[in-house]
mmCIF file of the C-alpha atoms, coordinates in Angstrom:
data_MODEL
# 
_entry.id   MODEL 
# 
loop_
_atom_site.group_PDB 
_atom_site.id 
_atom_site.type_symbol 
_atom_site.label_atom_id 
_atom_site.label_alt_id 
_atom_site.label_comp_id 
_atom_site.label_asym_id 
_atom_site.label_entity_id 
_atom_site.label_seq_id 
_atom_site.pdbx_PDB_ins_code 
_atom_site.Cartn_x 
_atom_site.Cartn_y 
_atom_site.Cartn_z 
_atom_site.occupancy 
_atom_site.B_iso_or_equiv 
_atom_site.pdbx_formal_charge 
_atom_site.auth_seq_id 
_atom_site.auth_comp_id 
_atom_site.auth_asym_id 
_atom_site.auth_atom_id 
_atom_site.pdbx_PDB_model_num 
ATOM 1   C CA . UNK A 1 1   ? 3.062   -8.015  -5.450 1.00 0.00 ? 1   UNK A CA 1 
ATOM 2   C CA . UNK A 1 2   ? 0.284   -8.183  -2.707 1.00 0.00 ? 2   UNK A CA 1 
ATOM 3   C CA . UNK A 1 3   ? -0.371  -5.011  -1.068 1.00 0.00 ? 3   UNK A CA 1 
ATOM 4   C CA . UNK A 1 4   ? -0.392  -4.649  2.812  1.00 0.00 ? 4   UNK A CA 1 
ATOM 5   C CA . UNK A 1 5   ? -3.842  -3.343  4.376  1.00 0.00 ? 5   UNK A CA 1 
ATOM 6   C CA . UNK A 1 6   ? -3.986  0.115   4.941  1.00 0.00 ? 6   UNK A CA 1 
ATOM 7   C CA . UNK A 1 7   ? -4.630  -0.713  8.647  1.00 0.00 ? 7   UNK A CA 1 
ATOM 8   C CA . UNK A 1 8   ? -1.485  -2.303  8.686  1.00 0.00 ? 8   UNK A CA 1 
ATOM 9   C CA . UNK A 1 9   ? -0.060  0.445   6.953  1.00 0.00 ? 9   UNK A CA 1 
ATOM 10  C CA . UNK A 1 10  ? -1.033  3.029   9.095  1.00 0.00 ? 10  UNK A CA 1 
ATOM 11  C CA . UNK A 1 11  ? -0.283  1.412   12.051 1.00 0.00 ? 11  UNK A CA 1 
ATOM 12  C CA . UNK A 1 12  ? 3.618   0.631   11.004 1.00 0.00 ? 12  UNK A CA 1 
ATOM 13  C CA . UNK A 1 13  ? 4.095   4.235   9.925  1.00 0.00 ? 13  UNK A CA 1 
ATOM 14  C CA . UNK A 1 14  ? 2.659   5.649   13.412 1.00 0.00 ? 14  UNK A CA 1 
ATOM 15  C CA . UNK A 1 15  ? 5.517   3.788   14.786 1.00 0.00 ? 15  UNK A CA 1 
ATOM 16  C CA . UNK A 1 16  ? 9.190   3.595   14.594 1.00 0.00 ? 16  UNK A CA 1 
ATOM 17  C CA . UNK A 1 17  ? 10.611  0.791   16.931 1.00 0.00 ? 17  UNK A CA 1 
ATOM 18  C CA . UNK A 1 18  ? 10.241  -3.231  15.700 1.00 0.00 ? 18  UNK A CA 1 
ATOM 19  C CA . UNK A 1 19  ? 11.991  -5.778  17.875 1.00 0.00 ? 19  UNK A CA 1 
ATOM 20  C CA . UNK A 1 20  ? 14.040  -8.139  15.727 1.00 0.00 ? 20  UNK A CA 1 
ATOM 21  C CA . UNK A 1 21  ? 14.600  -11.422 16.445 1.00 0.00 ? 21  UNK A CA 1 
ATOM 22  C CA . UNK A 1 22  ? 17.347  -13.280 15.315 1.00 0.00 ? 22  UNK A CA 1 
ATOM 23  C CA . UNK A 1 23  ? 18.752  -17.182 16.168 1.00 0.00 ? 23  UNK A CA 1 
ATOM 24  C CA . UNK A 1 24  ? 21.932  -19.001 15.590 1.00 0.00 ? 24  UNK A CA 1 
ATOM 25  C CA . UNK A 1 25  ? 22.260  -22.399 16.116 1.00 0.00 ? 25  UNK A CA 1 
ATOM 26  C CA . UNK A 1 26  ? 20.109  -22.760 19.523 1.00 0.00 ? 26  UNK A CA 1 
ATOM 27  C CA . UNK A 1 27  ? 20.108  -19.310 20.510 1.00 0.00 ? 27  UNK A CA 1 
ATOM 28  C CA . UNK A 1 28  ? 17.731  -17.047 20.088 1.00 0.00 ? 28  UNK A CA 1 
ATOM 29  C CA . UNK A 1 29  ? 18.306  -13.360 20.318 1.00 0.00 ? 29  UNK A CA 1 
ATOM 30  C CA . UNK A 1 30  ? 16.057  -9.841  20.037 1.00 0.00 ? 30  UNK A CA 1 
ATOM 31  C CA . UNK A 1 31  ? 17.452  -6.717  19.539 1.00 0.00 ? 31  UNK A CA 1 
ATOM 32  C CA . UNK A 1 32  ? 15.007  -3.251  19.169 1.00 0.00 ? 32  UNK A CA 1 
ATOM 33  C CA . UNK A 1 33  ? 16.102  -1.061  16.111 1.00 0.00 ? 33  UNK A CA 1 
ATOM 34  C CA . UNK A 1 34  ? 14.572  2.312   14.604 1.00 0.00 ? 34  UNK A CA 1 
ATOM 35  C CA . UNK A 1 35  ? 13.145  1.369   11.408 1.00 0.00 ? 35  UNK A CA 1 
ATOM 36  C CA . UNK A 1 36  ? 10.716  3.178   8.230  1.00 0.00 ? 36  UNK A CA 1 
ATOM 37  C CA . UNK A 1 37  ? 9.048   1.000   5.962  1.00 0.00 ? 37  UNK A CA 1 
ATOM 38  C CA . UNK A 1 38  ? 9.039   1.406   2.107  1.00 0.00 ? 38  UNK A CA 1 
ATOM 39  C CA . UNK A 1 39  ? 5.453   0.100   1.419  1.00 0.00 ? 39  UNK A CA 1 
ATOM 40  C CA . UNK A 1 40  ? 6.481   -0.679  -2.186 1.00 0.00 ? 40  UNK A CA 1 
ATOM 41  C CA . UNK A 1 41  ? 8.789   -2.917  -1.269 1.00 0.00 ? 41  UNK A CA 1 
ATOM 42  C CA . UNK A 1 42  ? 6.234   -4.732  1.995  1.00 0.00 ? 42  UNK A CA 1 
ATOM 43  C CA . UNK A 1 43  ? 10.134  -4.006  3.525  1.00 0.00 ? 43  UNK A CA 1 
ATOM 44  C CA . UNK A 1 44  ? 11.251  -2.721  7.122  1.00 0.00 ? 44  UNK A CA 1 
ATOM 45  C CA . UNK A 1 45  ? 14.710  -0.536  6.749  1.00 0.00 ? 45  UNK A CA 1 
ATOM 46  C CA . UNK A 1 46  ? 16.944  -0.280  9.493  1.00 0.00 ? 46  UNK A CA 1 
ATOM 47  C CA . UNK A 1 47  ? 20.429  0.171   11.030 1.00 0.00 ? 47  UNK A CA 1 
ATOM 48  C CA . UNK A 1 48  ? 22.750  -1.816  12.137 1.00 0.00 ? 48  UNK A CA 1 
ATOM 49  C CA . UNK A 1 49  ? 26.654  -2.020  13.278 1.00 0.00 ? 49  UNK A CA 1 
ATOM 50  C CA . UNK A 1 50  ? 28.138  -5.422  11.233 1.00 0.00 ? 50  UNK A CA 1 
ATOM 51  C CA . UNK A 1 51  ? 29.578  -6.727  14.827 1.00 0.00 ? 51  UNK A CA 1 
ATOM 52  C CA . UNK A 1 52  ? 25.931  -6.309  16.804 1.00 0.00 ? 52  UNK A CA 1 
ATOM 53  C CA . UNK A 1 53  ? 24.977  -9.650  17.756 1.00 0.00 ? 53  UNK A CA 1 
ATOM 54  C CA . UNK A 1 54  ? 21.449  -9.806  15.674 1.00 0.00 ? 54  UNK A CA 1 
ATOM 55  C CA . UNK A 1 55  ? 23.519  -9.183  12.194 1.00 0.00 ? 55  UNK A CA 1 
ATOM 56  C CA . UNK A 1 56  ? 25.780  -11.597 13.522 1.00 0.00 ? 56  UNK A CA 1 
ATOM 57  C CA . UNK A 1 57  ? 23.222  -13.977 14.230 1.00 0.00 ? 57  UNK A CA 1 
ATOM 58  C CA . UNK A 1 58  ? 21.691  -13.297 10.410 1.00 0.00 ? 58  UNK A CA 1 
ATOM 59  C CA . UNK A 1 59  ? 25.007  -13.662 9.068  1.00 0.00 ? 59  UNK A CA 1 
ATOM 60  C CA . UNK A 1 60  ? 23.969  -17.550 9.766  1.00 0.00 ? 60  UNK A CA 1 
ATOM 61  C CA . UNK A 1 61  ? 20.300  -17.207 9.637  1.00 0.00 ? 61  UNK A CA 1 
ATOM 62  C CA . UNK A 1 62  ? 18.736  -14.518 7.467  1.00 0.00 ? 62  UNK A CA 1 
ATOM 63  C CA . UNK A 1 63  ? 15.118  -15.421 7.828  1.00 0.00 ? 63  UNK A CA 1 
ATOM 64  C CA . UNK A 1 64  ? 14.087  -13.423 11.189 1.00 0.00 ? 64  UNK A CA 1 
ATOM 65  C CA . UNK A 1 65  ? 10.950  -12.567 13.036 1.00 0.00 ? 65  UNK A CA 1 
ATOM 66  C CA . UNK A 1 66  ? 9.905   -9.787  15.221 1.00 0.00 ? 66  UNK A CA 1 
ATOM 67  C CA . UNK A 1 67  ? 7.037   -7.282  16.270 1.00 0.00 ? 67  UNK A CA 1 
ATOM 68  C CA . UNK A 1 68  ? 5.765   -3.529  16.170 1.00 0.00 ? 68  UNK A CA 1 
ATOM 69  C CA . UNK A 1 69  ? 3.766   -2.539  18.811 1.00 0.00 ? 69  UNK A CA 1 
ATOM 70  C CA . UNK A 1 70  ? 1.797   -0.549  21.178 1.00 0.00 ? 70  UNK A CA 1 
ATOM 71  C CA . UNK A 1 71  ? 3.953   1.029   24.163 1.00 0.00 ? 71  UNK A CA 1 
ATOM 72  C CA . UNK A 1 72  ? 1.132   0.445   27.005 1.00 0.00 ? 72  UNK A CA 1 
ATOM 73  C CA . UNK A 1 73  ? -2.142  -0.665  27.628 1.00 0.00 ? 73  UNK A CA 1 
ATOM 74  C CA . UNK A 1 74  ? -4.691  1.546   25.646 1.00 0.00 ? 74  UNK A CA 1 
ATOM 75  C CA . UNK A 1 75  ? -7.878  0.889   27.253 1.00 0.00 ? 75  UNK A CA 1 
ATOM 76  C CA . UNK A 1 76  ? -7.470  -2.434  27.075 1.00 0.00 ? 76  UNK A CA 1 
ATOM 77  C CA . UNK A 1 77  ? -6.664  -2.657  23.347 1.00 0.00 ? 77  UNK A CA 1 
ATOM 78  C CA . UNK A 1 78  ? -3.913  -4.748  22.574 1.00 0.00 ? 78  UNK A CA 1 
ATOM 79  C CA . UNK A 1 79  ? -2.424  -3.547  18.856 1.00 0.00 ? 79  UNK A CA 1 
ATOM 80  C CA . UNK A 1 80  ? 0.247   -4.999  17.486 1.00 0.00 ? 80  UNK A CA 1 
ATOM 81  C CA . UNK A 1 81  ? 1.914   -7.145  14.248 1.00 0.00 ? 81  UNK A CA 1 
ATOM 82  C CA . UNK A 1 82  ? 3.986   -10.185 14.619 1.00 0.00 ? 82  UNK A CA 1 
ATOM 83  C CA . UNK A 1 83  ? 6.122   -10.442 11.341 1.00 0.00 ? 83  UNK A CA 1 
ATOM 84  C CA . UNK A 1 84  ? 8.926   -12.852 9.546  1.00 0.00 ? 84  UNK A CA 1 
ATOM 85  C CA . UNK A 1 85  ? 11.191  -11.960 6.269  1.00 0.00 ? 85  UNK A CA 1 
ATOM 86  C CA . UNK A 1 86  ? 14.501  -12.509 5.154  1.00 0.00 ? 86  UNK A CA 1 
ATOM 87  C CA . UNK A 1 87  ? 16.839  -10.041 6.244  1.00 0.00 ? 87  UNK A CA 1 
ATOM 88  C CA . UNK A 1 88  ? 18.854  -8.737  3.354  1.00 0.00 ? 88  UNK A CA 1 
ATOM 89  C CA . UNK A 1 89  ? 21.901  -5.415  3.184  1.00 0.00 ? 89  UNK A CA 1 
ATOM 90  C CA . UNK A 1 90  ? 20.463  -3.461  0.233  1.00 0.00 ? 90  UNK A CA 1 
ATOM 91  C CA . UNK A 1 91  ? 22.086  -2.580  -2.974 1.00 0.00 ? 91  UNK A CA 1 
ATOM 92  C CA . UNK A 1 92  ? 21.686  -0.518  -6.116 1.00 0.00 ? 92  UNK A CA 1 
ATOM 93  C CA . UNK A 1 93  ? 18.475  1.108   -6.468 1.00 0.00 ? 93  UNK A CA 1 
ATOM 94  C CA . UNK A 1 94  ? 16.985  -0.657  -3.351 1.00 0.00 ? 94  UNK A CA 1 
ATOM 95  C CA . UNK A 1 95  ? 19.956  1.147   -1.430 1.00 0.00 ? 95  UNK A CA 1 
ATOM 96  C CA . UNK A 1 96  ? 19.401  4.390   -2.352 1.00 0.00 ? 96  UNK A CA 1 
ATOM 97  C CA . UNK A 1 97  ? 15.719  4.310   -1.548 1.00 0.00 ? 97  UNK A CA 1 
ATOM 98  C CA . UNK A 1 98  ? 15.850  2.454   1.351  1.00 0.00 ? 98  UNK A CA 1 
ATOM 99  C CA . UNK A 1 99  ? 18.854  5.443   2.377  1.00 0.00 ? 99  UNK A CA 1 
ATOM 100 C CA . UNK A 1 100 ? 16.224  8.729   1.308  1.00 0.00 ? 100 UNK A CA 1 
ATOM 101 C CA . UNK A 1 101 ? 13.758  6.820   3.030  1.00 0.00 ? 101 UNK A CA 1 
ATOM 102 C CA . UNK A 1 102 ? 15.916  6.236   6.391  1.00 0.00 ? 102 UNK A CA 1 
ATOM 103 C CA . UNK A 1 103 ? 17.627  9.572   6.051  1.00 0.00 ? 103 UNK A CA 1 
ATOM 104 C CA . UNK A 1 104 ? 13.874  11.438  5.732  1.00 0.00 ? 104 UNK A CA 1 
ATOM 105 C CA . UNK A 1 105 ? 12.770  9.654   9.203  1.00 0.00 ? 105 UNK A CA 1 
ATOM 106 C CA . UNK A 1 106 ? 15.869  10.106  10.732 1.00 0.00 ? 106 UNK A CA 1 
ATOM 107 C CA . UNK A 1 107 ? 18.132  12.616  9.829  1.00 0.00 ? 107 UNK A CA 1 
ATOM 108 C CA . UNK A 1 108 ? 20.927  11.874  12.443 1.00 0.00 ? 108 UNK A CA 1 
ATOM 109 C CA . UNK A 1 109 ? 21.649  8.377   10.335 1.00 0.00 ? 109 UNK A CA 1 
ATOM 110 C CA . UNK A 1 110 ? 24.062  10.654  7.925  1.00 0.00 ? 110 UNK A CA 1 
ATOM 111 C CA . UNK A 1 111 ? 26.120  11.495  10.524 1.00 0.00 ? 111 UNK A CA 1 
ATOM 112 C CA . UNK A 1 112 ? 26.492  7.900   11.852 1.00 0.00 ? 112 UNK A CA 1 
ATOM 113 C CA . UNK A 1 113 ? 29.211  5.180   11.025 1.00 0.00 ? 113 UNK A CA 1 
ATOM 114 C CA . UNK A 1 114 ? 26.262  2.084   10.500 1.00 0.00 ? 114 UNK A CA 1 
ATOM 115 C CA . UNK A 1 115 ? 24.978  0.063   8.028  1.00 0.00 ? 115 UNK A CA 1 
ATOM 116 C CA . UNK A 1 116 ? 21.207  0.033   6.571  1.00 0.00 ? 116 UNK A CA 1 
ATOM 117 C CA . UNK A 1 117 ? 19.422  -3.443  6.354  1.00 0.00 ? 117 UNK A CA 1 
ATOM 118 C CA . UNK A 1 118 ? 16.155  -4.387  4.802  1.00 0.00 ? 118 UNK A CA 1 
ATOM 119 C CA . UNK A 1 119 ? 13.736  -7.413  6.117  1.00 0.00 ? 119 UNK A CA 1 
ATOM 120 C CA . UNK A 1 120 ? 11.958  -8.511  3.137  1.00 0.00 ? 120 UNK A CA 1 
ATOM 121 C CA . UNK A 1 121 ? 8.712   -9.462  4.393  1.00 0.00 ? 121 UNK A CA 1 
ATOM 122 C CA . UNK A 1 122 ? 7.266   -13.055 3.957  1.00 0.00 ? 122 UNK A CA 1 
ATOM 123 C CA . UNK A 1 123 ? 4.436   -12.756 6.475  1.00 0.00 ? 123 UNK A CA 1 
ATOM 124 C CA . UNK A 1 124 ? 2.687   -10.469 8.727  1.00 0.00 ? 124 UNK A CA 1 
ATOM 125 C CA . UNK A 1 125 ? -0.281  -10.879 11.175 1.00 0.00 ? 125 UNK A CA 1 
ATOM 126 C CA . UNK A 1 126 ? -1.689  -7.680  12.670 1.00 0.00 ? 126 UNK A CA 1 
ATOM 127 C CA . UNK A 1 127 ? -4.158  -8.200  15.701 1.00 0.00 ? 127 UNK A CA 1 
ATOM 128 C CA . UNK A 1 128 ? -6.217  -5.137  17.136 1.00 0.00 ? 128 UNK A CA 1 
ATOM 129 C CA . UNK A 1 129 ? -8.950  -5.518  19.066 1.00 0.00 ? 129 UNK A CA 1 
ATOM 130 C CA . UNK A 1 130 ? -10.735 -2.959  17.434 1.00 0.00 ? 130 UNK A CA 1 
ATOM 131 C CA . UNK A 1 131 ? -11.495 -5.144  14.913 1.00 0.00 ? 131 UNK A CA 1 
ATOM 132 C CA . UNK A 1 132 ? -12.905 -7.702  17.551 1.00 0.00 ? 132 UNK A CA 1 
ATOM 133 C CA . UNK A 1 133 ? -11.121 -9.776  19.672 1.00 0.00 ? 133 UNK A CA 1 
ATOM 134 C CA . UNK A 1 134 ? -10.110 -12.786 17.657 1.00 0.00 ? 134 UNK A CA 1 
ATOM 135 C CA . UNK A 1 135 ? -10.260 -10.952 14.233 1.00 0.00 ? 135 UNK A CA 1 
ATOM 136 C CA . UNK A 1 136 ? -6.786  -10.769 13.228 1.00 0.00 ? 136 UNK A CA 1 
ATOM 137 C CA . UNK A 1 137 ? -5.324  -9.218  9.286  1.00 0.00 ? 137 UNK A CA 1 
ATOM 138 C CA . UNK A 1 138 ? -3.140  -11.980 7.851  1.00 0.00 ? 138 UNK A CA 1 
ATOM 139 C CA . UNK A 1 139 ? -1.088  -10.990 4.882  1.00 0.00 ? 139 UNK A CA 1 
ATOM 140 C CA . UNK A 1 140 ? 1.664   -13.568 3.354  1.00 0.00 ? 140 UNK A CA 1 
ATOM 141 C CA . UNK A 1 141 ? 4.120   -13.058 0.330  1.00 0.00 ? 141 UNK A CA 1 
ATOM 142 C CA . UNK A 1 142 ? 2.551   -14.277 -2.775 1.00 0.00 ? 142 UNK A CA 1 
# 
């Protein structure tokens, strides 16, 4: 498995809000959900009621897109990734540490009626201008 850049890495785990984007048939949706990443897997974890419309929208389309990224203008730095995967609810093994994981970043998730959901990464782009405008970190499934 192809390893994310630690850039990218550090930037997705100083954050904790992706916007997902979903589509069914001609409609295109986004939704913002809480997330942690499990860097072994290159996999966002979030959660998710079944009847939201994004799941819904999966439920028919499982490959998604959708960003992390800065909150406001940082003098003049625009940071950010732009990401697709295939948006999976985890089982076995990949449950239970996608669950510690979730559970670890927010603790309030054991007290909630949801479900946890895992975007399997199949590209990522990461632009920051810090690394010159135009220079961009491109990293694609294998």
């Amino acid at each position: 498995m192809a390893f994310l850049d630690p850039r990218v890495l550090d930037f997705i785990n100083e954050h904790y809000v992706l916007t997902l984007a979903t589509s069914f048939e001609e409609e295109p949706y986004c939704a913002s959900c809480f997330y942690v990443f499990l860097p072994e897997e290159n996999s966002f974890i979030f959660t998710s009621d079944k009847e939201t419309r994004h799941i819904r929208d999966a439920s028919h389309n499982i490959f998604v897109a959708g960003t992390v990224h800065l909150d406001a203008i940082n003098n003049g730095n625009m940071e950010g990734i732009q990401f697709q995967g295939i948006l999976i609810e985890p089982t076995g093994d990949l449950y239970q540490r996608a669950k510690k994981a979730y559970v670890e970043r927010f603790p309030n998730f054991v007290i909630m009626n949801t479900t946890l959901w895992v975007i399997d990464l199949t590209f990522l782009k990461m632009t920051n201008n810090k690394f010159g405008v135009g220079n961009k970190i491109i990293w694609k499934k294998l």
